[in-house]
C-alpha positions, 0 to 999 in steps of 0.5 A: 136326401142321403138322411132320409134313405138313411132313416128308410133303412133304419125304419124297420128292425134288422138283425136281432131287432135289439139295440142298434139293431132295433127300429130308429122310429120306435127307438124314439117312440121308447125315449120319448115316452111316446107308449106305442108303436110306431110300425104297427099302430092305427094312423087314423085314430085320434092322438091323445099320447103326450106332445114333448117339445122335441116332436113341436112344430106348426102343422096339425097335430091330430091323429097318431099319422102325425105323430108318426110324421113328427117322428119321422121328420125328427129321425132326418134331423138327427141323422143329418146332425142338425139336432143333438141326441140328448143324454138320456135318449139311449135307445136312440143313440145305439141305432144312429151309432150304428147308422154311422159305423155301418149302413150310413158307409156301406151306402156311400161305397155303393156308387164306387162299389157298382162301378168298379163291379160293372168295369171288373165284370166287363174285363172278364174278371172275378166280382165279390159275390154279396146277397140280395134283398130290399135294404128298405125291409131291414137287409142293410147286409144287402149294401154296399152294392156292386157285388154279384149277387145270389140268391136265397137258399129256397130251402129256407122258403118261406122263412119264419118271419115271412110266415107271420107276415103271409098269416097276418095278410091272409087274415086281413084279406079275408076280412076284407072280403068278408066286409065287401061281399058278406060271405067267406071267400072260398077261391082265390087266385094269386100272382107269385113273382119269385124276384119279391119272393126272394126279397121277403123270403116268400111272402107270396107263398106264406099267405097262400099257405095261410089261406090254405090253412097250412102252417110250414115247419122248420128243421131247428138246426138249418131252419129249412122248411122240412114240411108242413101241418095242417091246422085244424079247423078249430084253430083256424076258426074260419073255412079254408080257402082254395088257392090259385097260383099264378107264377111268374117264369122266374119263380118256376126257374128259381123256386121249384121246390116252393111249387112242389110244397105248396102243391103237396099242401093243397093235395093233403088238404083236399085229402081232408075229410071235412064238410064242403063248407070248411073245406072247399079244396076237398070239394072242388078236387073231388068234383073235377076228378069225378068229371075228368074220369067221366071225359075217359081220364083214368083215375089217377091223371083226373086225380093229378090234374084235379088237384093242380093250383099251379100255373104258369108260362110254358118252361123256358116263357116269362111274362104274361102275353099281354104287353105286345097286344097293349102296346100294338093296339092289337086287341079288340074286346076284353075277350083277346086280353083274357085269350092271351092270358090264358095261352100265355099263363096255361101251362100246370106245375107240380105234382109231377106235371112239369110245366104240362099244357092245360089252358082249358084246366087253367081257365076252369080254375080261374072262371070259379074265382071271386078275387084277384090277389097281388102283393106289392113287398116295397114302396120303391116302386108303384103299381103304374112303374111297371107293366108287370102289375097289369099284365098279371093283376089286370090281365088275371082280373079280365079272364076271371071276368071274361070266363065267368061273366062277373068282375071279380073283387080285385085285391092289392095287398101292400106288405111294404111294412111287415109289421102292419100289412094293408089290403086295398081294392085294386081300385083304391090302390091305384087312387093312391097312387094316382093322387100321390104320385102321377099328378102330384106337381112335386114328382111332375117337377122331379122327373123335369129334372131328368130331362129326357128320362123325365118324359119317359117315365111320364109317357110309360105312367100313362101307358100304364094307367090306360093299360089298367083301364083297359084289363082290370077296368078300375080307372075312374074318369076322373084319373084321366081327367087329373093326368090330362089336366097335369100332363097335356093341359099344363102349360109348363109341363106341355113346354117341357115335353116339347122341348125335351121328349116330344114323342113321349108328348105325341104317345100320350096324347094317342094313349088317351085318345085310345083310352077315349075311342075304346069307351075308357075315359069320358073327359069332363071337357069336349075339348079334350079330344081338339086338344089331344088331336091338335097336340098330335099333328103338332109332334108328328 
């Protein structure tokens, strides 16, 4: 385990991205001769590059995935030190020095690190301060860990190699929806979440610069983020696209610099003179001033407030508003969900309005949008590992359909990989990881492992899920027939919960109840429900 969390923190390139530096996959690729690259490469097209004997072995050998996989897997290898380096491999060599003389000790003095950190701490005494970021998006100075960590320097936000992923994205989201709807998308909404931000250097915020059609610009010296021009349309060569946020609490706390950009940038563009068609911005903000002044607003707060596109809890709030209705079955329509989104989630920033109550402007925003847009920076986690994920995506995707009568496309933009960003419909995305992960007997037999905290994760996956269902209504059927037939049916697993976590077994077994009494799940099997309520009565 310790080589492939080694070969994780060395996939992609850290520091100058030249020699030990460099990424170990595509330092491999270079040394075999492979011609091409291994981080931005199509998985699904047909492999017709040479075979060495170095990547043999007896699975299928078809597509350019596998030749990655066969990389991959000889990465380990040669980390773990089963195979020797050949002489000849120098690219590769300088990579696994430097696993060796600096990631592969900084990770073994983490578990030490955190410990004599947390005991220090709790002393009262001084702990190392060290950074932050996702080790696994080529930040190996993050480790070892233990240290009291700061944050970026939000002056810095978003960085350059944050804008060339944001831009990237941007492009790909747009393709996507073109392909799904036939039409340029021209209002979007987004969740920006300041943790991931700090991880990326703000992805979030550079592709909704990117869909603005807004580039930011850096001080050479300092490389802070001075300002931003706007690209002309000739450059972007599609329309721009009017962007809503919708920021976490800790995002307002930690980046307000970000929300004044970002806001200045969405009032330069709407200050455009450009057809209507190229520039909905303009046209949207020009509209709702018109209509606020016509409510008896004077003409500069219907101007501050027509051009806001930042929204958020009240100052000093987190969250979303949703998790108690979920968890205390305390909604009945998809309208209390959206109600709650919109209470939790209607407060305006920047532009001097400083966290100002606007519930009715926010769900004006939201009523015009065709896509739901959340972004995922890592694979550490998925989007069933956390309640965040449905409290924002999914509850943003029940009031934009709540308010405007339609479901709006839903978009999971995994930035994992910077060098090849992938959009997937919410609906795909949770597939994946439905397949992948919830009902794979590999992870099931992992977390049995854990005992207790086995029977945890799998109750809270299942609160997820059904939480999905119940917001974002992109959970199929048969999801919850593979997760019933996994996690209830399963004679060996039902025996593990009963031993080891009945309650999560009896919360499960309400959850899909739920998920059946509120029209969610149909089950392929009558007997389910038997089963689901017998099971219940059993662990009361």
């Amino acid at each position: 385990m310790l080589a492939d969390l080694l070969v994780a923190l060395a996939r992609v390139p850290r520091g100058s991205g030249a020699g030990g530096d460099a990424s170990l996959l595509r330092a491999l690729a270079a040394d075999l001769g492979l011609g091409f690259d291994p981080l931005d490469a199509d998985l699904a097209r047909v492999w017709e590059g040479p075979r060495p004997v170095a990547l043999g072995g007896s699975d299928a050998w078809r597509t350019v995935g596998d030749t990655v996989e066969r990389l991959e897997a000889l990465a380990v290898k040669l980390v773990a030190g089963d195979v020797e380096v050949p002489a000849g491999w120098t690219a590769t060599a300088s990579v696994l020095a430097e696993i060796e003389t600096r990631i592969r000790p900084a990770v073994d003095a983490c578990s030490g690190r955190e410990l004599a950190g947390l005991l220090t701490g709790l002393d009262g005494r001084f702990v190392p301060p060290g950074p932050s970021g996702a080790p696994t998006r080529g930040r190996p100075d993050v480790l070892p860990t233990g240290r009291n960590f700061y944050s970026v320097d939000t002056r810095t936000v978003p960085t350059p190699a944050a804008w060339t992923l944001g831009w990237k994205s941007a492009a790909l989201l747009i393709e996507r929806y073109v392909q799904d709807n036939g039409d340029w998308p021209q209002r979007l909404a987004i969740s920006a979440w300041g943790t991931s931000n700090m991880r990326t250097g703000g992805d979030d915020i550079a592709q909704a610069l990117a869909l603005l059609g807004v580039r930011p610009t850096w001080d050479a010296g300092s490389r802070r983020v001075n300002g931003f021009e706007i690209l002309p349309l000739s450059v972007l060569d599609r329309p721009r696209v009017d962007v809503t946020l919708r920021i976490s609490g800790f995002f307002r706390d930690a980046f307000p610099g970000l929300i004044d950009l970002f806001d200045s940038a969405v009032r330069a563009v709407a200050a455009l003179d450009e057809p209507a068609q190229h520039n909905p911005i303009a046209a949207r903000v020009a509209a709702d001033r018109a209509a606020l002044a016509a409510e008896g607003l004077a003409d500069d707060a219907a101007g501050q407030l027509a051009g806001a596109r930042v929204f958020g809890s009240k100052p000093g709030a987190y969250g979303a508003g949703l998790q108690a209705l979920i968890d205390e079955k305390g909604w009945q329509s998809d309208a209390d969900l959206a109600r709650a989104y919109l209470v939790w989630g209607g407060y305006a920033y920047g532009g001097g309005l400083k966290g100002r109550p606007a519930e009715a402007l926010f769900a004006r925003r939201l009523e015009a949008v065709q896509a739901v847009v959340q972004n995922q920076d890592n694979r550490e986690h998925d989007i069933l590992d956390s309640d965040d994920y449905y409290q924002f995506e999914g509850g943003m995707t029940a009031a934009v359909r709540v308010l405007s009568g339609r479901q709006p496309s839903v978009y999971h933009a995994d930035h994992a990989r910077p060098e090849t960003p992938k959009i997937r419909t919410l609906t795909e995305e949770l597939a994946r990881v439905v397949r992948a992960r919830v009902v794979n007997p590999k992870w099931i037999a992992g977390a049995m492992r854990h005992g207790y905290k086995g029977g945890c994760e799998m109750a809270a996956t299942v609160d997820y899920l059904f939480a999905f269902a119940a917001t974002a209504h992109c959970v199929a059927d048969h999801q919850f027939d593979a997760v019933f037939d996994a996690y209830i049916e399963d004679d060996t697993v039902r025996a593990f919960l009963e031993d080891n976590n009945p309650a999560a077994l009896k919360e499960m077994s309400q959850r899909l109840l739920e998920a059946q009494d509120r029209g969610l799940w149909r089950p392929k099997r009558n007997s389910a429900r038997d089963t689901l309520n017998e099971l219940g009565a059993e662990t009361m």
